[in-house]
N, C-alpha and C positions, 0 to 999 in steps of 0.2 A: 754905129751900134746904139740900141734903146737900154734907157736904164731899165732894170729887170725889175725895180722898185716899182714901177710903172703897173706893169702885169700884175700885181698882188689882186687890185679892186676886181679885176676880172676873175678870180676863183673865190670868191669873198660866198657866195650863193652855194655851189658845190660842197664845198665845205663848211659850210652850216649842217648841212642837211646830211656828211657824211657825221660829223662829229655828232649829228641828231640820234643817228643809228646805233652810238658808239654809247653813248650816255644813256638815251630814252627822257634827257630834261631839258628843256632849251633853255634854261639859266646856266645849266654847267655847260650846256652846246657852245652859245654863246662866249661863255669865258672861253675857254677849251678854244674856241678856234680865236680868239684876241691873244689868248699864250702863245698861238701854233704863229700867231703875226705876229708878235713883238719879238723871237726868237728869230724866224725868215726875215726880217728887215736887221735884225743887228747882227745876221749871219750872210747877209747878200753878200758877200764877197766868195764866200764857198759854194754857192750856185754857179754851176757852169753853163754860161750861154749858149746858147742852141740846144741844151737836153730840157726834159718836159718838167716845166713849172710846177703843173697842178701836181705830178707823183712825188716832183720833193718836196712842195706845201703838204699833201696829205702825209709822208710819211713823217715830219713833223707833226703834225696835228697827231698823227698814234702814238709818236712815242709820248706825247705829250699828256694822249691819254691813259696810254698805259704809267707811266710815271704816277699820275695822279691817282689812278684807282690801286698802284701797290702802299702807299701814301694814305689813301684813305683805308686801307685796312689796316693803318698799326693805330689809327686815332678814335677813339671815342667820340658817339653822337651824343652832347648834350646838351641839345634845343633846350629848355628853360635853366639852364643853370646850377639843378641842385649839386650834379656832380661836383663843379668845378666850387660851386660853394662847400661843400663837405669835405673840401680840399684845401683851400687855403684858411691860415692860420695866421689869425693877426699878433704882430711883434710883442713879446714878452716886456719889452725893454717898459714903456710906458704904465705899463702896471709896477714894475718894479722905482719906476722914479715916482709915481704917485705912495709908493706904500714909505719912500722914504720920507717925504713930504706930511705923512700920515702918520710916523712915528716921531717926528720933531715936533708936530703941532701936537700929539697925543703928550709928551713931555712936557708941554706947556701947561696941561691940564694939572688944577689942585686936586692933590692926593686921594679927596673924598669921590670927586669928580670922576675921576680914573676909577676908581675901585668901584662905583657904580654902574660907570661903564661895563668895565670888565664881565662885574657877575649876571647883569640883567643881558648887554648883546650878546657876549664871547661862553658868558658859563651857559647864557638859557636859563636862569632862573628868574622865577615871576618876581614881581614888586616886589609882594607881602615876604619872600623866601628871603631875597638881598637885602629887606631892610629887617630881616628876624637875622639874619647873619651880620649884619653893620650895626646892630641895636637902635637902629633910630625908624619913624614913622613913614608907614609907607608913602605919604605925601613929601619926605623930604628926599626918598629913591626919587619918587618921579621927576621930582625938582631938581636933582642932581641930575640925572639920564640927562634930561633934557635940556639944561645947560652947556652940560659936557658937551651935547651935539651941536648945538648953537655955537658954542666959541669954535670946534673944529669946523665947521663948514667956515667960520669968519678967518681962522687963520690959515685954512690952505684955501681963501678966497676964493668960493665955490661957489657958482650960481645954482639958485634954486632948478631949472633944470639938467644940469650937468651931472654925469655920470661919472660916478666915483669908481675905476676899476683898480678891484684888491688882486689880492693872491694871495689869501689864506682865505677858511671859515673865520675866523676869529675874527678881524677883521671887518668882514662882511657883517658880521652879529652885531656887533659895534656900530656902528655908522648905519645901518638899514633901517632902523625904522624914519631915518628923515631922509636918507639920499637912497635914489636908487644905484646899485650894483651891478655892476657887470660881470 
């Protein structure tokens, strides 16, 4: 007796062209009848010799298709991506060890430093407002803001282009005018 493994290449053509009928794409034809052969080769043992090869390869290859088109109706087409990008959501955790990292180095900052922080990112108020509310010249707002920013970029050792991501406004008010925000 002949291995039945043998007989495969000889229905290899047949079922292209049924699996063609079944699909209407010869990329899913194509898969479609290499699924209907990697299952008949690792199921040869359940082919019974001397019945007809090519109706139990084809009735492989249907279920095969059928399987795949109830399969493609519970999944979503989305050829570019947006979908599956409007879908994932990247880890909280990272934002949150950065704003730790951001309130120790914020701690570091002198009193004056901080308070200028505060009211010019986090309140929104202009120069001339923070430094009519801190009593001093608006050139020394600027010179504190800007400071402040400087030493926190230097002690949570941030490259100039690196991306600071917060999770608060406040936060973000603070630090944006020299880093960007995520």
């Amino acid at each position: 007796m002949s291995d039945p493994r043998d007989e495969l290449v000889e229905h290899l053509g047949p079922m292209r062209a049924f699996a063609m009928s079944l699909t209407r794409n010869s990329a899913l034809a194509d898969d479609m009848v290499q699924d209907a052969l990697v299952k008949a080769w690792t199921n040869i043992e359940k082919f019974q010799p001397g019945t007809n090869m090519r109706a139990w390869l084809f009735t492989i290859l249907r279920n095969t298709y059928y399987s795949h088109h109830r399969k493609a109706r519970r999944e979503v087409s989305d050829t570019d991506g947006e979908l599956a990008a409007s879908l994932a959501k990247k880890p909280d955790h990272d934002g949150r060890l950065q704003m730790r990292d951001f309130h120790t180095a914020f701690e570091k900052l002198p009193d004056e430093q901080r308070e200028a922080l505060v009211l010019v990112g986090a309140g929104g108020f202009s120069y001339e407002e923070a430094a009519e509310t801190c009593g001093v010249a608006v050139g020394t707002i600027k010179s504190r803001v800007n400071r402040a920013r400087a030493r926190l970029v230097e002690l949570m050792q941030l490259d100039e282009d690196q991306v600071l991501e917060t999770t608060d406004a406040v936060t973000a008010g603070i630090v944006s005018a020299n880093k960007s925000v995520a």
